[in-house]
N, C-alpha and C positions, 0 to 999 in steps of 0.2 A: 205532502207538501201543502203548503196553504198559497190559495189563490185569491186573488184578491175579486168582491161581489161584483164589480164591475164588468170581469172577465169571465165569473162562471159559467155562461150561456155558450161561450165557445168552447168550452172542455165539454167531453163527452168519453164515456169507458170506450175502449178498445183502438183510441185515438192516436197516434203515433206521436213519438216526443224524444228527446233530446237531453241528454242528462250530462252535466259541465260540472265536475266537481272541483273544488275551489283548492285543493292540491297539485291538481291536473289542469288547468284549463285549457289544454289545447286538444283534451283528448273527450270528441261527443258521443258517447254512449248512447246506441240506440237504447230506447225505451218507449212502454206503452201506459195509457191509462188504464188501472183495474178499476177502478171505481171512484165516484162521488161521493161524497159522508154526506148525508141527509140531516148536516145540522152546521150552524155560521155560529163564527165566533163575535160576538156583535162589538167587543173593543178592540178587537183588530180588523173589525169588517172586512173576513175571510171565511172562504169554504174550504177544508182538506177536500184535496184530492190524493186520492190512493196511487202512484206510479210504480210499474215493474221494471227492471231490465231482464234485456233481451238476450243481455250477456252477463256470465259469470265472471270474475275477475277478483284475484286477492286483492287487489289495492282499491277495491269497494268497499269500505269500512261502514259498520253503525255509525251516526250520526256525524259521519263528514258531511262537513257543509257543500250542496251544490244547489247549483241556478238546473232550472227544467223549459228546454225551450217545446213548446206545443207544436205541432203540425198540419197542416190543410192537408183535407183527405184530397 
């Protein structure tokens, strides 16, 4: 997912987070951070970040649209 530069200082790997996919929105999937890409997209002044879930689920499709809420450790 791409995060916008402003906010990449607060994402960090293994950071707990919240996954809302836009079919579902009532239902929040736990999820966590794998990783940071060590590279910004400079026209959309964004960083990927890598996010896992924590849960398996058929109605988790490739490229359904979803919002990723972060977590305080």
């Amino acid at each position: 997912m791409d995060v916008s530069e402003n906010f990449i200082n607060r994402v960090h790997p293994n950071q707990s987070a919240t996954v809302r996919l836009n079919a579902y929105p009532d239902w929040g999937i736990p999820a966590s951070v794998i990783a940071i890409v060590p590279t910004a997209d400079r026209a959309k002044a964004t960083v990927m970040a890598r996010v896992g879930f924590k849960v398996k689920d058929p109605r988790i499709l490739p490229e359904i649209g979803a919002r990723v809420s972060f977590l305080n450790d």
